[in-house]
C-alpha positions in Angstrom: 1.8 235.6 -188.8 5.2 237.2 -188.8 6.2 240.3 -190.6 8.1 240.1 -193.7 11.7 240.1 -194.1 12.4 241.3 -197.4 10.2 244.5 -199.0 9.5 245.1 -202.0 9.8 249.0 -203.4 5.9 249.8 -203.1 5.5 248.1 -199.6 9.0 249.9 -198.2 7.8 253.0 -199.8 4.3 253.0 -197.8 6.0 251.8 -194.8 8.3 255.0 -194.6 5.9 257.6 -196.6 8.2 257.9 -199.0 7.8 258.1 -202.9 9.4 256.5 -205.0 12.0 258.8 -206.6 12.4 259.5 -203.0 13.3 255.9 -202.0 16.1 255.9 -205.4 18.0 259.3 -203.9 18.4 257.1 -200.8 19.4 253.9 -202.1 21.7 256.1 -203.9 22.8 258.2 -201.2 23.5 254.5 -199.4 21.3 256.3 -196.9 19.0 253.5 -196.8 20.2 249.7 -198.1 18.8 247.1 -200.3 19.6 243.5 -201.8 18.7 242.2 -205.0 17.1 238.5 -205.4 17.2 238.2 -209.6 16.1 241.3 -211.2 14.4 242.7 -208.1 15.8 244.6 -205.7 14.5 244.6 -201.8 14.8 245.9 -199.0 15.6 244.1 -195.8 13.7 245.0 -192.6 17.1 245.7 -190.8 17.6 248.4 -193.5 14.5 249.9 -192.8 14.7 249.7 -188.9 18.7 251.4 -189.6 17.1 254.6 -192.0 14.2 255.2 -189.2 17.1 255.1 -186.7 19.7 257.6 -188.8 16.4 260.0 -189.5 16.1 260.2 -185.8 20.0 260.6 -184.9 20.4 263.3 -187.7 16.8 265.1 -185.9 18.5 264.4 -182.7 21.8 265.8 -183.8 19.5 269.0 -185.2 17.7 269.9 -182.2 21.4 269.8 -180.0 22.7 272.3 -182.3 19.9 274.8 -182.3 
């Protein structure tokens, strides 16, 4: 079975143990990306790979300057 391509908000929230409200101040932010298909808005699996990938950069980018 593959993994799905599109997420809705619940799943993409307990796939990055986020909240809700938390998962809105990053769509906002553009920190994490999202398409809409109708009324619904989802988010791709590249867009979650690409926020795991900037948390780890920006922790990265932390631990150099301390």
């Amino acid at each position: 079975m593959t993994e799905p391509r599109l997420y809705r908000i619940p799943e993409a929230m307990r796939l990055l143990a986020l909240s809700r409200s938390e998962i809105y101040v990053q769509l906002r932010e553009r920190r994490l990306r999202s398409v809409h298909q109708g009324r619904a808005r989802l988010i791709p699996s590249t867009a979650i790979a690409d926020y795991i990938a900037l948390l780890e950069r920006e922790e990265a980018e932390r631990n150099e300057a301390a």
